[in-house]
C-alpha positions as CSV (number, residue, x, y, z in Angstrom):
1,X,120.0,129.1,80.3
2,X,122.6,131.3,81.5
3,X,120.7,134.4,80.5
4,X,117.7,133.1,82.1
5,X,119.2,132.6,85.6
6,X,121.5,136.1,85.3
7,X,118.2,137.6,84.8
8,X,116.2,136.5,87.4
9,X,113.9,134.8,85.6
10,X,114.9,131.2,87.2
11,X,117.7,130.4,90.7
12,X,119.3,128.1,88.3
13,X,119.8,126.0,85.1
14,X,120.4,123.0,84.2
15,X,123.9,122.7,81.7
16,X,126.2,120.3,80.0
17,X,129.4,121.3,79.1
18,X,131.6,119.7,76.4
19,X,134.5,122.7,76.0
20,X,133.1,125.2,78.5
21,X,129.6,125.5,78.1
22,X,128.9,125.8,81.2
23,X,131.9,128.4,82.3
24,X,131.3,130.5,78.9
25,X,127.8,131.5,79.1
26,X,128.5,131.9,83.1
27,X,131.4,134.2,82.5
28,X,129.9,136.3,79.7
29,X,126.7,136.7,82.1
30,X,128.0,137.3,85.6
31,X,126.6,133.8,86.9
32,X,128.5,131.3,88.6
33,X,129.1,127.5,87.0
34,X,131.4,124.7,87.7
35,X,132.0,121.9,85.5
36,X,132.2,118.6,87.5
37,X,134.7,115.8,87.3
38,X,134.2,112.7,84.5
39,X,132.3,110.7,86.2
40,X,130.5,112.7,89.2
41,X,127.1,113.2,87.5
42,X,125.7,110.6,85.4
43,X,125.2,110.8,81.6
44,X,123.1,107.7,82.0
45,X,121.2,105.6,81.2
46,X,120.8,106.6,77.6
47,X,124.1,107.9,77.4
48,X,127.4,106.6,79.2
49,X,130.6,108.8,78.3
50,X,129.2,111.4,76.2
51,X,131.7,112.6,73.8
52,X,133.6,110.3,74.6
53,X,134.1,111.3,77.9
54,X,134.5,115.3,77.1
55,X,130.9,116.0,78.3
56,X,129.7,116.7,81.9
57,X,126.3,117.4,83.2
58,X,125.1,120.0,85.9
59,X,124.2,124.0,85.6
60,X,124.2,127.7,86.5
61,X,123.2,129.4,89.6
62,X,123.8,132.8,90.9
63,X,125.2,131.6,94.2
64,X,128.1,129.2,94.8
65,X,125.6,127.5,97.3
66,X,123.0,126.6,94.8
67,X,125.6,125.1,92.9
68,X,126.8,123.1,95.8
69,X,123.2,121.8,96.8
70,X,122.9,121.2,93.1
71,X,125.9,118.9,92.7
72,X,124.3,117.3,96.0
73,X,121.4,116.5,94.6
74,X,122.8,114.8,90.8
75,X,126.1,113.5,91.7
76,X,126.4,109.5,91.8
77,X,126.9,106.7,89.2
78,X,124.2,104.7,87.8
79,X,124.7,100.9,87.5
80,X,127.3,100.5,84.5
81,X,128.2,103.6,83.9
82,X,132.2,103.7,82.4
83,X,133.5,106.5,84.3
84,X,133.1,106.2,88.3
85,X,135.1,107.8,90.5
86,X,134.8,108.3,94.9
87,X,131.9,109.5,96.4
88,X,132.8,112.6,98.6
89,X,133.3,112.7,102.1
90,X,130.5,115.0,103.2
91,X,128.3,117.4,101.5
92,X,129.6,119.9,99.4
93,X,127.1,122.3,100.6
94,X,129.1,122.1,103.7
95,X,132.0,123.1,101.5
96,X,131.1,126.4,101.0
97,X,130.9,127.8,104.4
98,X,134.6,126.1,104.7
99,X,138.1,127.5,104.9
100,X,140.0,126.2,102.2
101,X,143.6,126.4,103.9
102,X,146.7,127.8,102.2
103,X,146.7,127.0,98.7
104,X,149.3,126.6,95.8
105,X,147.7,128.5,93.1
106,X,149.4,129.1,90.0
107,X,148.1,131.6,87.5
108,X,148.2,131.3,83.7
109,X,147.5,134.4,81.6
110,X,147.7,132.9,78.2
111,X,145.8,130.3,76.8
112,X,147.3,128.2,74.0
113,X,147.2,128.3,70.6
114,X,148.2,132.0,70.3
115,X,145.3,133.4,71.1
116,X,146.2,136.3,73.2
117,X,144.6,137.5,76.6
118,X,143.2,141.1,76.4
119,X,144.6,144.1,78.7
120,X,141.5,144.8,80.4
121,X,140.6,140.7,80.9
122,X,144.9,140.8,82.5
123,X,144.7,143.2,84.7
124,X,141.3,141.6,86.1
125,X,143.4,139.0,86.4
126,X,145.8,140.3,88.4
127,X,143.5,141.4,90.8
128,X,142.0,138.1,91.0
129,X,145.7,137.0,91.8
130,X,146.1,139.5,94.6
131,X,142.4,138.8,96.2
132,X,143.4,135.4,96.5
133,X,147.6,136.5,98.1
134,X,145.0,138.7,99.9
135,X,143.3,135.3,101.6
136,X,146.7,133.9,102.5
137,X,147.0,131.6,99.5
138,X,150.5,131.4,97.6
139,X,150.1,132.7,94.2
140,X,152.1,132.6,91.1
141,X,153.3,132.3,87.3
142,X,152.8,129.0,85.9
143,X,153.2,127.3,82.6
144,X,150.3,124.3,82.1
145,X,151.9,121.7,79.0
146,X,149.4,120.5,77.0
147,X,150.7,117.1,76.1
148,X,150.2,118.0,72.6
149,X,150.4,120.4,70.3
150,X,146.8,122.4,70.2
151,X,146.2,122.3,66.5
152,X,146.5,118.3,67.2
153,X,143.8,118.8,70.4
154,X,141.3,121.2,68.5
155,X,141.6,118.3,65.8
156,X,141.1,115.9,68.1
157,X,138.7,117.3,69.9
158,X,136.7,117.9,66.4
159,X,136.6,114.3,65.7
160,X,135.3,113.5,68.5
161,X,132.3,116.0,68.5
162,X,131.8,115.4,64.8
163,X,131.4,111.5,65.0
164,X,129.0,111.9,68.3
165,X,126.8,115.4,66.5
166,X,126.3,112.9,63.6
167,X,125.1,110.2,65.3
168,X,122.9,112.4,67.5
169,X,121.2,114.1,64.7
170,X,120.6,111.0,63.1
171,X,118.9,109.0,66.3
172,X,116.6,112.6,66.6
173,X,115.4,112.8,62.7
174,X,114.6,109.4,62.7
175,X,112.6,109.5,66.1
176,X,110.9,112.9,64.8
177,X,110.5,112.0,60.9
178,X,112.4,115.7,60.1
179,X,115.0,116.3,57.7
180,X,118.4,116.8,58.2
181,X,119.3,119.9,56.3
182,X,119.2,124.4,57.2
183,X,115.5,124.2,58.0
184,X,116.2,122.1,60.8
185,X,119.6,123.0,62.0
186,X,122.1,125.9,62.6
187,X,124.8,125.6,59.5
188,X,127.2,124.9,62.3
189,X,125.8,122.3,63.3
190,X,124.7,120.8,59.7
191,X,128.9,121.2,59.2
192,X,129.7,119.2,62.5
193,X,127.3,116.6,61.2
194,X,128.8,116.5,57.5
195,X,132.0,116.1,58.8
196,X,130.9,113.5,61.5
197,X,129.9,110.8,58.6
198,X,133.1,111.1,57.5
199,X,135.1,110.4,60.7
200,X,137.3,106.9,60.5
201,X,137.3,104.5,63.4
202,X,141.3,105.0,63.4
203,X,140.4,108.6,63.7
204,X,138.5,108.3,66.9
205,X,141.5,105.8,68.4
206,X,143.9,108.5,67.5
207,X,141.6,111.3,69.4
208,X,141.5,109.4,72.3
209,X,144.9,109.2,72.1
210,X,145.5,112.5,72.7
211,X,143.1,112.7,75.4
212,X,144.9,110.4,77.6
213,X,148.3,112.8,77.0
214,X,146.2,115.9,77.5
215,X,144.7,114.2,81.0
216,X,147.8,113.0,81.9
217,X,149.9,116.5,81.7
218,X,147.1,118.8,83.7
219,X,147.3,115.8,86.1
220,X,151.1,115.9,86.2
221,X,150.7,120.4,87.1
222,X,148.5,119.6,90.1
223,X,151.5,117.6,91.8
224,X,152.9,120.9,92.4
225,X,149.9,122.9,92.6
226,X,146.2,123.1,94.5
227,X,144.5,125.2,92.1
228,X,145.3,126.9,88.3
229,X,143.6,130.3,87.9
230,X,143.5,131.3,83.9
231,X,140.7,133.9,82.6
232,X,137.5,131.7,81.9
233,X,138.0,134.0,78.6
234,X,140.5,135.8,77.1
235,X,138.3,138.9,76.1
236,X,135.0,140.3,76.5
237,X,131.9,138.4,75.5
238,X,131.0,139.0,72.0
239,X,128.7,140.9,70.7
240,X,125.0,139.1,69.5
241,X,125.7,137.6,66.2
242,X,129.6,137.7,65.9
243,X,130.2,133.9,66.8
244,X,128.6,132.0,64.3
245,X,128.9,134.6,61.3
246,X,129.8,132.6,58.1
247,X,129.1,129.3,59.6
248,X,127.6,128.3,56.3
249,X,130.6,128.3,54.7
250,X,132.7,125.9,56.9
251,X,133.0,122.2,57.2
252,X,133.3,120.8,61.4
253,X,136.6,120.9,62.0
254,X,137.0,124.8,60.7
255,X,133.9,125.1,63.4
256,X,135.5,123.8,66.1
257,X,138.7,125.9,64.9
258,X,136.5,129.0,65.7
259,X,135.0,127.7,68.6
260,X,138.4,127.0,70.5
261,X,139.9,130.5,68.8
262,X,137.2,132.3,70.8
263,X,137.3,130.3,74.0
264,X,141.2,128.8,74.4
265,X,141.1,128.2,78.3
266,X,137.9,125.9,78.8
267,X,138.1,123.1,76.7
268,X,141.9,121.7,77.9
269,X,139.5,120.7,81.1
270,X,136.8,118.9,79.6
271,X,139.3,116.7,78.1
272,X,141.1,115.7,81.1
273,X,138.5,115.5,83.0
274,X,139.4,117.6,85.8
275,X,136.4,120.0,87.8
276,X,136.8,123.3,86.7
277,X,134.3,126.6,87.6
278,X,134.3,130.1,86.4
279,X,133.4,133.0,89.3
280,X,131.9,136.1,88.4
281,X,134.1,138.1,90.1
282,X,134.5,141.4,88.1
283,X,132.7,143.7,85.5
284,X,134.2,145.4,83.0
285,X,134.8,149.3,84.0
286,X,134.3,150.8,79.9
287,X,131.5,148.3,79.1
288,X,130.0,147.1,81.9
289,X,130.2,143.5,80.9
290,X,130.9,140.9,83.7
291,X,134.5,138.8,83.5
292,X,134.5,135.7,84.8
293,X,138.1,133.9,86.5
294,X,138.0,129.7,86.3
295,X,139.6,127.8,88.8
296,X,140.5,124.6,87.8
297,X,141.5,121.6,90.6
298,X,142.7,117.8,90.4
299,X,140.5,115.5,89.4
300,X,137.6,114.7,92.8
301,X,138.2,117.5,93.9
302,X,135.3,119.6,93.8
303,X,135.7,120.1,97.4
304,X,138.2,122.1,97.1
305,X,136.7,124.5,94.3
306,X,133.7,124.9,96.2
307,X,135.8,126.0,99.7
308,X,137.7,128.5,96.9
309,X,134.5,129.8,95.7
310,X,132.7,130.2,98.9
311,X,136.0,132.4,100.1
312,X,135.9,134.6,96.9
313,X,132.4,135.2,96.9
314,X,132.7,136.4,100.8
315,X,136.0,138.8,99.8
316,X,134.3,140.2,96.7
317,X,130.5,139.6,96.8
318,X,128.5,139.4,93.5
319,X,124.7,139.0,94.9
320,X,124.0,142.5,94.9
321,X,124.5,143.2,90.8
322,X,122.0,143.4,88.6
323,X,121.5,143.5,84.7
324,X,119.5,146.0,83.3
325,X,117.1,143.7,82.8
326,X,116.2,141.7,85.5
327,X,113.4,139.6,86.1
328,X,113.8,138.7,89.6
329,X,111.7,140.6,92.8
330,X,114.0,143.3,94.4
């Protein structure tokens, strides 16, 4: 999806976004893509908290306005859904255009877990950090606690996709008669499933557990601060065929290992349930490969992203770059 709309093949694209699925692809593309708060879109009817509450629905764009009109158009709760927080004020298309005021913004440069940030992706992050001193916002070093240790939330976090990827592929290969085995899915996701079946109730309990710590110490950080700035990643994207080499010999919870390894600053987010959005603000001078810089805010307060957003993309415009493939007209 996020190829598709970096290359001018569609405006936008719908996306969910469970550990940065959104962000990710948006940041390794040059697109834009904010995650919304638990509980601004609904999952429903079919679904109510997916993941248990890590999941959140709404897409890509190329524009911080067509994600605004976007979030417009799908946020609201449906009649019984669990998670239901205030509607906004006014449009958040109307955000965009907005000054967003002085802001507290502290800046994290590394992720946890020990993965480390690489030069080039740092010193795009310093300029991020000066654009937005540069604006008239107050920027600094911060430290975000995690509640937890992060082997205990990528385990978490495992059990929780596990137990739901299981149940999923079961409800799909029983509503299309196919098997459940490599010639129907990717081996990582044949692992998550594996591991799913064996997930204890007490297990889940525990995970959830650690969510509430995890949402309760990023909600704790934004009493002293507006906005965190962090890479979206913490080095270039990838190259094709690098992130799920030797899947087929891991079980889910080495998967999800790998998955957090490669993308340490996204996932902290979906947990707590906070809106976060990655902005394509830079490319890569050696490679030419866009970076990406998320801003994360307090829980409802997409507002205050989209004001952010609308600011940056005025400072340091994206519109004008192209891929070398590009779909779109001229």
């Amino acid at each position: 999806a996020a190829a598709a709309v970096a290359a001018g093949i569609v405006p936008m694209a719908h996306a969910t976004n469970a550990a940065g699925s959104i962000r990710i692809p948006s940041a390794a593309s040059g697109a834009f893509g904010l995650k919304p708060t638990r509980g601004r879109v609904s999952n429903g009817p079919i679904l109510d908290e997916a993941i248990h509450g890590l999941a959140a629905q709404l897409g890509i764009s190329r524009s911080v306005r067509d994600s605004a009109a976007l979030l417009d158009a799908a946020r609201g709760a449906d009649a019984g859904q669990p998670f239901s927080i205030a509607e906004p004020a006014g449009s958040y298309l109307a955000q965009v255009g907005a000054e967003p005021g002085r802001l507290r913004i502290g800046v994290m440069a590394q992720a946890w877990g020990g993965q480390r940030t690489s030069p080039s992706i740092l010193e795009h992050l310093a300029e991020a950090a000066r654009l937005c001193e540069s604006l008239g916002h107050a920027v600094e070093e911060a430290s975000l606690p995690l509640g937890c240790s992060w082997d205990a939330f990528v385990h978490a976090s495992s059990v929780l996709w596990a137990a739901n990827i299981a149940a999923w592929v079961d409800d799909m290969a029983a509503a299309t008669g196919r098997k459940i085995d490599l010639s129907t899915l990717e081996p990582q996701t044949l692992a998550a499933y594996r591991t799913g079946h064996g997930i204890r109730g007490i297990e889940i309990v525990r995970a959830l557990d650690l969510r509430n710590a995890v949402t309760r110490s990023v909600a704790a950080f934004f009493t002293r601060y507006d906005l965190l700035l962090t890479p979206t990643l913490p080095d270039l994207a990838p190259p094709i065929g690098s992130y799920a080499a030797g899947a087929e010999t891991m079980d889910g919870h080495q998967w999800t290992e790998r998955v957090m390894g490669g993308s340490p600053f996204t996932p902290v987010f979906n947990a707590a349930g906070a809106p976060a959005m990655s902005v394509p603000l830079f490319q890569d001078t050696a490679s030419g490969l866009p970076v990406g810089m998320q801003f994360v805010a307090p829980a409802g307060r997409e507002d205050a992203l989209f004001r952010m957003a609308g600011q940056l993309e005025r400072g340091l415009p994206w519109a004008g770059r192209r891929p070398t493939i590009w779909a779109g007209e001229a």
